[in-house]
N, C-alpha and C positions, 0 to 999 in steps of 0.2 A: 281074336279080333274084337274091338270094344265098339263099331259101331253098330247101333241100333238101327235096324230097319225101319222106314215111313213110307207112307203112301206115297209121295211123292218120288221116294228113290224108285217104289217100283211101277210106276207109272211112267219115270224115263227110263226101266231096263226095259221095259215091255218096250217101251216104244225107238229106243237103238238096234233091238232087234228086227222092230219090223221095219225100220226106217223111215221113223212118221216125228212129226214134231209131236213132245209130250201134251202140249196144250189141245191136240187133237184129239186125242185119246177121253172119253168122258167116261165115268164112272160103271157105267151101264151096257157100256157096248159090247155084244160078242165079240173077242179079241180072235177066235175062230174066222167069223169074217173079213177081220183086218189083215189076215193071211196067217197066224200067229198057227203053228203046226206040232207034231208031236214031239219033236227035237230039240226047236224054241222053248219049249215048255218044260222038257227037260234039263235043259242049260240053264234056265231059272232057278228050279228046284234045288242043282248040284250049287248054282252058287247061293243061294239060300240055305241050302245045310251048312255051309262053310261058314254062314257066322251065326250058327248055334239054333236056325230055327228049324223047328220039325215040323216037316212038311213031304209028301208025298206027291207024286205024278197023278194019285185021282182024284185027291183031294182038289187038284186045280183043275185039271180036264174034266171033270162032272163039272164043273160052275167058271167057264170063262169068261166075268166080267171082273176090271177091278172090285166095283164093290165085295162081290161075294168072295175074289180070292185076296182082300183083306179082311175079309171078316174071319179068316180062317187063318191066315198068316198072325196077325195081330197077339190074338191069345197064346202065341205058337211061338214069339220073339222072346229069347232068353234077356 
């Protein structure tokens, strides 16, 4: 698959999952608090490997803010 990941796509996966409008969603927020769980977070991951980026389940669960799990995704996007 040739699309490239952006903040923005994953800012409306996160937030289809949890079923919040993307706009809600700010950079910074425990995505923990917003309900976001270990399962959610996994179905991320699975579809995040699918278009070539490596990434792991602690890599995001240690740090659940957008920001931090772009900072990590980013360098990680083929």
């Amino acid at each position: 698959m040739s699309q490239k990941l952006t903040l923005e796509d994953v800012r409306a996966q996160v937030a289809e999952l949890l079923f919040e409008d993307p706009t809600e969603l700010t950079d910074d927020e425990n995505l923990v608090d917003w309900g976001l769980d270990s399962v959610r977070i996994m179905t991320l991951v699975e579809k995040w490997r699918k278009l070539g980026v490596r990434i792991t389940f602690a890599d995001l669960a240690e740090r659940p803010t957008l920001a931090d799990w772009w900072a990590v995704l980013e360098p990680n996007i083929p």
